[in-house]
C-alpha positions in Angstrom: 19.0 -7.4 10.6 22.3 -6.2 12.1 25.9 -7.9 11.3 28.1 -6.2 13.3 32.1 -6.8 14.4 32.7 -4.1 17.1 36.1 -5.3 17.4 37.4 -4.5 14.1 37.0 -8.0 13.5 37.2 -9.2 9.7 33.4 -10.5 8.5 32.1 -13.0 5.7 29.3 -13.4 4.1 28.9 -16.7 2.3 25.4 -17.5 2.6 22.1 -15.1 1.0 20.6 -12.7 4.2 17.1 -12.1 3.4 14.8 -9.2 4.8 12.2 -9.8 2.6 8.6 -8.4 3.0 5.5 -10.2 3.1 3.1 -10.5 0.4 -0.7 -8.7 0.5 -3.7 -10.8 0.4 -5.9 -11.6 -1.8 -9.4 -10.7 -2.3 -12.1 -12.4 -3.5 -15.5 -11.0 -2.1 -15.3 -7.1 -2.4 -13.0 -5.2 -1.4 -9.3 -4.3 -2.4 -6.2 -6.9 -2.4 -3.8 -6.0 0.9 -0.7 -3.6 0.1 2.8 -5.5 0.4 5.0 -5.5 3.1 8.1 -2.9 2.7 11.4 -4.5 2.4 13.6 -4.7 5.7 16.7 -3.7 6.9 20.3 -5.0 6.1 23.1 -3.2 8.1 27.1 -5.2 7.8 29.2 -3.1 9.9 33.2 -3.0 11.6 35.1 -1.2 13.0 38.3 -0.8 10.5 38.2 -4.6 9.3 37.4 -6.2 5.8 33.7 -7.0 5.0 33.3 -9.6 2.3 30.1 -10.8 0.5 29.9 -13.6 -1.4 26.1 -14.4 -1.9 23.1 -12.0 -2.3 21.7 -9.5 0.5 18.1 -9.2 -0.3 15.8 -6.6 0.8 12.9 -6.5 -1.5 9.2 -5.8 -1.2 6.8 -8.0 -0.7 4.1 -8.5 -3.8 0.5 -6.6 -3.7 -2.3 -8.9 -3.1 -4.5 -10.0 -6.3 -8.7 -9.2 -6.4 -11.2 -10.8 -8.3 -12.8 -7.8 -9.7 -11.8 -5.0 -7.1 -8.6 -2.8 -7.0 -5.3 -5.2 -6.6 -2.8 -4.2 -3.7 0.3 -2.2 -4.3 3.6 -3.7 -3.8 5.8 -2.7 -1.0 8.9 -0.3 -1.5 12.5 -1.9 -1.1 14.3 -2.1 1.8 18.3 -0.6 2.5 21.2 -2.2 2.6 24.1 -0.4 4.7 27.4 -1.7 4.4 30.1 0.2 6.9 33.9 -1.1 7.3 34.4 1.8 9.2 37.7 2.6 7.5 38.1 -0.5 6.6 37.7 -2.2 3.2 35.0 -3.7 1.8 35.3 -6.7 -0.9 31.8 -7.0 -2.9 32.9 -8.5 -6.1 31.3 -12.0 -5.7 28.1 -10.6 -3.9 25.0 -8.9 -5.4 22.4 -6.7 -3.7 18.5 -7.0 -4.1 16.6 -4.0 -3.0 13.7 -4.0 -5.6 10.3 -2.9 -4.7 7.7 -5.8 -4.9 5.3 -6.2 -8.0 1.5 -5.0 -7.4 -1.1 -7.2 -8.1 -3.1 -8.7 -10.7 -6.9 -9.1 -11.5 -8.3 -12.5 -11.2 -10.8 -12.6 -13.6 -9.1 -10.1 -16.5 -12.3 -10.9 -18.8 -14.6 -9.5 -16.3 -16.7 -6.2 -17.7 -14.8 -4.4 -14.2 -12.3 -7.2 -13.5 -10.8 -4.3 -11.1 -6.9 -2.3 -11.5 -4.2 -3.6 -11.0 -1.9 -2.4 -8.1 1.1 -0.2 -8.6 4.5 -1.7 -8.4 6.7 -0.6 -5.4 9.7 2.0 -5.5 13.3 0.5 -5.6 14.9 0.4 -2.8 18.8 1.6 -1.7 22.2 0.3 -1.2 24.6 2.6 0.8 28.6 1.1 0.6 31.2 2.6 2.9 34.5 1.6 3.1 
């Protein structure tokens, strides 16, 4: 997703900008739960104004699918959010940035003799600020 004043133009952000990934499947007959989606793209750029955010820019990943005794998908890595005044100035002190990577899955029948592992958790994601 791509905010962008190319005049130099001042920009606000008062409402939450989600890139979110999708979650995996699950999986229920054999056969592993589905890897979550990665976490998108936020990029908030001007050329020389002021950027302000006031709300939350969310990138995360998307959760790994559960199994019912089989291997549970991972969850997806976090996305990036770029922020760019361009020389500008860059007010952030109300906002708050969500880049974490999404949660792997869970077994479905945990008491099972092989109830199946659970997926790996996704890598955090990154913020990049420049004023």
């Amino acid at each position: 997703m791509v905010i962008s004043s190319l005049g130099g133009g001042s920009i606000v952000i008062r409402g939450a900008v989600r890139a979110d990934g999708g979650d995996g499947g699950p999986a229920y007959a054999g056969g592993g739960g589905g890897g979550g989606g990665s976490g998108g793209r936020i990029l908030v750029t001007s050329a020389g104004g002021t950027i302000t955010i006031e709300d939350t820019l969310s990138a995360r990943g998307g959760r790994g699918g559960d199994a019912y005794r089989a291997d549970c998908g991972g969850g997806g890595g976090g996305g990036m959010v770029v922020i760019d005044a361009g020389g500008g100035s860059v007010d952030d002190s109300l906002g708050f940035y969500d880049v974490r990577g999404g949660a792997g899955g869970t077994p479905l029948d945990p008491q099972a003799l092989d109830p199946g592992n659970p997926g790996l958790d996704g890598a955090d994601g990154t913020v990049v600020v420049n004023p």
